[in-house]
C-alpha positions in Angstrom: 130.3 -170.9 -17.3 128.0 -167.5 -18.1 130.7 -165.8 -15.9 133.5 -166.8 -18.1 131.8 -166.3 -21.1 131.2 -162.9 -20.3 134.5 -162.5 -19.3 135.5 -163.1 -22.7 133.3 -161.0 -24.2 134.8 -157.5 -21.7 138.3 -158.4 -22.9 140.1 -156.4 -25.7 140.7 -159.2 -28.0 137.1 -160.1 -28.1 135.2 -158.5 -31.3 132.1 -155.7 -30.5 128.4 -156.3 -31.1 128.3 -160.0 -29.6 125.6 -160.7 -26.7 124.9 -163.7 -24.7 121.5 -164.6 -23.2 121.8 -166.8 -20.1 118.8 -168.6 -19.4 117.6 -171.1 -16.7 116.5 -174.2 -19.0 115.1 -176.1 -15.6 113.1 -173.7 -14.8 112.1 -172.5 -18.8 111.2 -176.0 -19.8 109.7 -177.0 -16.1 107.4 -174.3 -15.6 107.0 -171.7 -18.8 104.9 -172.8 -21.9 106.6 -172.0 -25.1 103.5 -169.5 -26.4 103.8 -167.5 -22.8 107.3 -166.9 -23.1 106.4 -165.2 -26.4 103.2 -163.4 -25.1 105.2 -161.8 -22.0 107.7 -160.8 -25.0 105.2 -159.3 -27.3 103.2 -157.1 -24.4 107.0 -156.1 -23.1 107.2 -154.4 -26.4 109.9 -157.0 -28.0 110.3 -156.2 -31.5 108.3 -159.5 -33.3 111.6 -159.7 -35.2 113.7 -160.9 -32.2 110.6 -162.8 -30.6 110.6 -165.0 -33.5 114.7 -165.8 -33.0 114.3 -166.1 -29.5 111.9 -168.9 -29.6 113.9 -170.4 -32.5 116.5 -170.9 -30.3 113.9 -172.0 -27.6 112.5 -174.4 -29.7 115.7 -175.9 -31.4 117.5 -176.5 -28.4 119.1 -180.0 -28.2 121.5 -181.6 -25.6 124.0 -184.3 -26.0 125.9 -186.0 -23.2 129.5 -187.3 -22.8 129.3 -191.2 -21.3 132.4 -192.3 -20.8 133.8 -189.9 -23.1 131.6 -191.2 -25.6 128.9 -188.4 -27.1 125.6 -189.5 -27.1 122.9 -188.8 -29.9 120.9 -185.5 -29.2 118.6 -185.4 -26.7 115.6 -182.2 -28.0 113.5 -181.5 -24.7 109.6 -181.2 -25.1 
C-alpha cells in the first residue's frame, strides 16, 4: 500500500507539496513510549512545531475493521 501511495504522489496528475510518513504501528505502539518518540525528535533538532503534529497523529490514531463487510466501531490503541 505505501508503494502505491507513493506512486501516486510521482505521477503528473498528482498536486506538489504532499508527503506521506509510513510508519510501522507494531513496532511504534509495541515497543516505543509516546514521550520518547518526541524526545528522539526534539534532540534530532525537529522543529517543536512538527513534533507537536506528529504526535497528534500518534496519539489520535484509531482503526476500524470490516467483519463481514460490516465496519466495526473504532478501535484507539493505548
Amino acid at each position: 500500500m505505501a508503494f502505491e501511495l507513493f506512486h501516486a504522489m510521482n505521477i503528473d496528475t498528482c498536486v506538489r507539496g504532499n508527503m506521506a510518513i509510513k510508519l510501522d504501528v507494531a513496532k511504534a505502539y509495541d515497543s516505543v513510549e509516546w514521550p520518547f518518540l518526541a524526545g528522539v525528535m526534539g534532540k534530532l533538532g525537529f522543529w517543536p512545531h512538527w513534533i507537536e503534529l506528529v504526535m497528534k497523529c500518534v496519539k489520535s490514531a484509531s482503526f476500524s475493521f470490516l467483519v463481514n463487510e460490516v465496519p466495526t466501531s473504532h478501535v484507539v490503541p493505548s
